[in-house]
Phi, psi and omega in degrees: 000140179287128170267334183198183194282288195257258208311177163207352147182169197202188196212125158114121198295352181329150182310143192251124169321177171279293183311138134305325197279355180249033180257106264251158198287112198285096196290330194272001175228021149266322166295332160291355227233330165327292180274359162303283199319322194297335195259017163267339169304305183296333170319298197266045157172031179276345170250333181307320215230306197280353187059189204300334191306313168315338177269014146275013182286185142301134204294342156341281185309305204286332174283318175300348167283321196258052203213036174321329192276336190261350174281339172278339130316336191263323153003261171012281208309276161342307154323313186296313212277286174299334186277295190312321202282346168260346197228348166251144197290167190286318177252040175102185194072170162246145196281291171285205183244175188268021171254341187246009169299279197293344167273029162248310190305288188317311191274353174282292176267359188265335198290298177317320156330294169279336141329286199292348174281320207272314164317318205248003195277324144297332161283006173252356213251283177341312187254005133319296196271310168270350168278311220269144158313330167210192173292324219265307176295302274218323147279009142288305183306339183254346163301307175323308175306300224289329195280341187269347161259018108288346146271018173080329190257040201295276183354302180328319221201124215267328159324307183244007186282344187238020216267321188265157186351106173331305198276359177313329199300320165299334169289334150290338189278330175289321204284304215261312159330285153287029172267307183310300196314293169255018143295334162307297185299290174348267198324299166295028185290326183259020153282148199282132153341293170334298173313296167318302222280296178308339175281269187339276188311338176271308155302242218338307186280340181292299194263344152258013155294321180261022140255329169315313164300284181343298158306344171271312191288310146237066226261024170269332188300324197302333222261032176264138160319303202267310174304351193261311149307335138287320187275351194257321196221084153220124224285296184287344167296337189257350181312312191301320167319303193314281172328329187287313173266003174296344190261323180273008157282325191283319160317313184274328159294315172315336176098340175299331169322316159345305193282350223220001178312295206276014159262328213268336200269282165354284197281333157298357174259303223272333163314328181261348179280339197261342196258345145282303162334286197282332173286344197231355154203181185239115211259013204083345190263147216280143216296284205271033165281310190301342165279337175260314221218352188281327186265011195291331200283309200284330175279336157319281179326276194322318182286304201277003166229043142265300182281358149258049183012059175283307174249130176298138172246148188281169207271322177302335164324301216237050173267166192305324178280353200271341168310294201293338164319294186329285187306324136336339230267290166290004150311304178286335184288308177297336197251341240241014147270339172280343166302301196290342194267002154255317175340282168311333188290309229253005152290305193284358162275336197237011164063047164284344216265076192238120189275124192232141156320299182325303180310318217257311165300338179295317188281320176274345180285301195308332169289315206283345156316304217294280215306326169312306175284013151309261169340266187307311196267328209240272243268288170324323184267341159276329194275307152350251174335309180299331193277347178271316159309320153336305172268353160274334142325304171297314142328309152319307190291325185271019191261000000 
């Protein structure tokens, strides 16, 4: 998933210019952003496509494989994060106005978005047409769906929410993220970073003290297809990520980071030891707290003593190919489920289709080709155009 328009990450505390547009690319969580995507793909074919071999693994290991969901939370976090660090000015405010904020998010995320809906459009037409009692229901149903995932709002309504590319949902929940975002900074602008940080922990800890009560109390209620799908994708239960990292972006732009420099190396080594705790073992705790929100606090620390290089990275992080991976990335998170429903047809036409380690490396090497020549042909050069037509409009209009 795209977290943000121009940089994605960087290195060092330095004073940060006022343009966004001169702000330097942060290379170690452009790069990272690579094995997010890749372990929300294994979420969706690690059995489909690799068959059973996983359950011989160490069950440690098979679980940090299959834990796709918490990569979409670190999404979350990081958006909150790059959004603050390109678009807020240092002593509060956005840097741009909040009409040419959302046509650069709409020219970043939407054009692929929609790529990936047209890519998925027969097999959602298909499972449409064999479910719905007639013809007539099964085309409502796809007008209904189809219009709520082009407009974004699929999320909203635990119904139509898995109906179009499944991962489409986070992107609604990034729509309604960016609709919020710069009336948030506004409204905060003469708040101290400290505060921001403390409203986000305080939204973060409410709804997960209160599905945690919930699952104790009623935890049979919980276990519904729909309460599950709400608690996983409804745009304000996930808001509060979003706030961590925009507060811990505002830390880092703002210069504040500074005081917390000889904490910040720690407390990112005790966040990722703690954040592999929870993807690698099983603490008892109800699965889709730890998948949606638990690790959200840990993930903020780790990105921002990522983006001061607090904790050092090894240098192969931040090489050109895993950088064009990287970069790559939300190509592969949005299209590689509509990917895999032709993958398969055109295994089983040609009568490959045996789930294998083989299969299953074949499907990823072949999305991540794809999706590079996504990015380099498609997705940059359309977020390009829309944005230069953009300013050249505006240009027009002010002369």
């Amino acid at each position: 998933m795209r977290a943000a328009d121009e940089p994605d990450t960087g290195h060092g505390i330095a004073p940060l210019p006022q343009s966004a547009a001169r702000r330097p690319e942060l290379l170690v969580l452009t790069s990272v952003r690579a094995f997010a995507a890749l372990e929300v793909v294994l979420l969706h074919s690690l059995f489909e496509l690799g068959g059973t071999w996983v359950n011989r693994l160490p069950a440690p290991i098979a679980r940090v494989l299959l834990q796709g969901q918490v990569a979409v939370s670190f999404f979350f976090v990081l958006s909150g994060f790059i959004l603050a660090y390109t678009y807020c000015e240092p002593a509060g405010g956005l840097i741009d106005t909040p009409r040419r904020f959302w046509r650069a998010r709409f020219a970043r995320v939407y054009p692929l978005y929609c790529l990936a809906f047209l890519i998925d459009l027969p097999r959602g037409i298909q499972s449409f047409l064999n479910a719905a009692p007639s013809v007539k229901n099964a085309l409502g149903k796809i007008a209904v769906s189809g219009a709520s995932y082009l407009t974004l709002t699929q999320s909203w309504y635990p119904r139509v929410t898995n109906s179009w590319n499944t991962p489409g949902w986070s992107l609604s929940a990034e729509a309604f993220f960016y609709a919020v975002f710069p009336a948030l900074v506004i409204a905060t602008k003469r708040w101290s970073v400290w505060r921001l940080l403390a409203l986000a922990v305080v939204c973060w800890a409410l709804p997960a003290l209160g599905y945690e009560g919930l699952f104790h109390f009623r935890g049979h209620d919980l276990e519904s297809a729909n309460l599950q799908t709400l608690w996983r994708s409804f745009p304000p239960l996930r808001l509060p990520e979003f706030l961590l990292g925009v507060a811990a972006g505002r830390i880092y732009v703002s210069g504040q980071v500074n005081r917390i420099a000889k904490w910040l190396r720690p407390a990112g080594l005790v966040a990722l030891a703690l954040i592999a705790v929870l993807l690698g073992a099983d603490l008892g705790l109800p699965q889709a707290l730890v998948e949606n929100t638990l690790e959200a606090p840990l993930f903020a620390i780790a990105i921002l003593a990522a983006a001061t290089s607090a904790i050092p990275s090894p240098s192969w992080l931040t090489s050109r190919p895993l950088l064009l991976l990287g970069r790559s990335s939300y190509a592969v998170y949005i299209v590689h489920q509509p990917f895999k429903f032709w993958f398969e047809s055109l295994a089983t036409r040609l009568g490959l289709y045996l789930p294998s380690p083989l299969l299953l490396v074949c499907y990823l090497c072949t999305l991540q080709t794809c999706c590079i020549g996504l990015f380099v042909w498609f997705e940059d050069p359309l977020r390009r155009a829309i944005t230069a037509r953009a300013r050249r409009s505006v240009a027009r209009t002010t002369r």
